[in-house]
C-alpha positions, 0 to 999 in steps of 0.5 A: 500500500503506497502513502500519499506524501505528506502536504505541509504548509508555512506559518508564521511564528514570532519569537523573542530576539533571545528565543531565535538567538537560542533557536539558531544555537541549537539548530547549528549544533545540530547542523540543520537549519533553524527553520527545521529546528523551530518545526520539530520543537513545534511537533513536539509541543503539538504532539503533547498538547493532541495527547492532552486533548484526547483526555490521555493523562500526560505528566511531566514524565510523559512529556519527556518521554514524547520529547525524547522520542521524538527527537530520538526520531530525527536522529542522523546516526544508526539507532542503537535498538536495545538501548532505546528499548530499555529507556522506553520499556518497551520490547527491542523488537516494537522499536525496530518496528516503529524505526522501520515505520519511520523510516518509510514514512520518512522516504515517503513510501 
């Protein structure tokens, strides 16, 4: 079954002079451009605030954990399966599946 890739639109978005200072800092540590950066820290607070509105229970906990996988996600390098699955707590084997996803999705396929 072939996805249909996914659309994305822009948005405009004000920040502090120091809150755009940082966002580059960060960005540049990470080599990508402070746009993209701005956009998976949006994803990440978006994928939160869906959560809360679903009436799922989120902590502070939770909220790292949404947080860290996420940007577990956008990581450049191989994945080491077994060390995910332990901060998770979840089984190797569900981690290499949702990578696989990821990973597919990603190429958009």
């Amino acid at each position: 079954m072939t996805k249909a890739p996914v659309r994305t639109v822009g948005i405009a978005l004000t920040v502090t002079e120091k809150a755009k200072a940082n966002l580059d800092r960060q960005a540049a540590a990470r080599g990508i451009p402070s746009s993209r950066w701005a956009s998976q820290i949006f994803d990440i607070g978006f994928a939160a605030v869906c959560a809360r509105e679903k009436s799922m229970p989120i902590s502070d906990a939770d909220l790292d954990a949404i947080c860290g996988a996420t940007l577990l996600l956008w990581s450049r390098g191989e994945w080491d399966t077994a060390a995910i699955a332990a901060g998770l707590g979840v089984p190797e084997a569900t981690v290499a599946r949702i990578l696989d996803g990821w990973r597919e999705y990603r190429r958009g396929g």
